[in-house]
C-alpha positions in Angstrom: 0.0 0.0 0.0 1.0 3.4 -1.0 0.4 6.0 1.9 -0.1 9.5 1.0 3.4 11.0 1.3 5.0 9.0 -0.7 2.4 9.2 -3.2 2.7 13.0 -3.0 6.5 12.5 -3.2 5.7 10.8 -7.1 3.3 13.6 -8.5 6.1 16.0 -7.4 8.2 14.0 -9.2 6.6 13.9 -12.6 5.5 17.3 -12.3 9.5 18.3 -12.4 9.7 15.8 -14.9 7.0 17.7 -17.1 7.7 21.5 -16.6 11.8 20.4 -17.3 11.1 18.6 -20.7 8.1 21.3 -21.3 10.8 23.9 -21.1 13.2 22.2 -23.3 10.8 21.8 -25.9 9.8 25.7 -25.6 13.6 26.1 -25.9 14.3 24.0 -28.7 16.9 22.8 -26.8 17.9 19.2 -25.2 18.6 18.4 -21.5 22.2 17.7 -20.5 23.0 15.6 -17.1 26.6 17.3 -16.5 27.6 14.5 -13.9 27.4 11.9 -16.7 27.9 14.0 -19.7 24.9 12.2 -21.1 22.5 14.2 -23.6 18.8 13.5 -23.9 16.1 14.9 -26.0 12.8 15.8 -24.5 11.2 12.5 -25.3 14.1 10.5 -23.9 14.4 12.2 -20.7 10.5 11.5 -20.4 10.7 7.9 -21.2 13.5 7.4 -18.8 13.2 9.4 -16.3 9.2 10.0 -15.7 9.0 6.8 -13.7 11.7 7.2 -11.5 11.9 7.9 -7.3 14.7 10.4 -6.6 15.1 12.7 -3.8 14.1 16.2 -3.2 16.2 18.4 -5.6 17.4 15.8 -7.8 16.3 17.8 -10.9 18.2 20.8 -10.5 21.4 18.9 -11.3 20.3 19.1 -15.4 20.3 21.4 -17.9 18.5 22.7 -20.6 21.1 23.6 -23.4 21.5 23.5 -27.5 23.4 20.2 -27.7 25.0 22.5 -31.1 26.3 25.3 -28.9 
């Protein structure tokens, strides 16, 4: 059983999830995790990421930037 914080905890979650790759996709632009050097477009950050548990703050560590630049 689920209790409530943790659900909580999981719309949190995809709502970072959602406004990050909505804001790449405004930008043109693709999201770059710096501590793995790894580049992702919109749609792959969503498919791999949307799903996931991480802790408080965990988002802030990407970027939005032109993979070009």
């Amino acid at each position: 059983m689920i209790d409530s914080s943790t659900n909580e905890q999981q719309q949190a979650h995809f709502i970072d999830v959602i406004v990050l790759i909505k804001e790449a996709l405004r930008q043109n632009c693709w999201i770059y995790e710096p501590h793995t050097a790894m580049w992702y477009t919109p749609e792959e950050f969503g498919a791999k990421y949307q799903d996931s548990n991480f802790e408080q703050g965990w988002i802030e560590q990407f970027k939005i930037m032109n993979p070009v630049d």
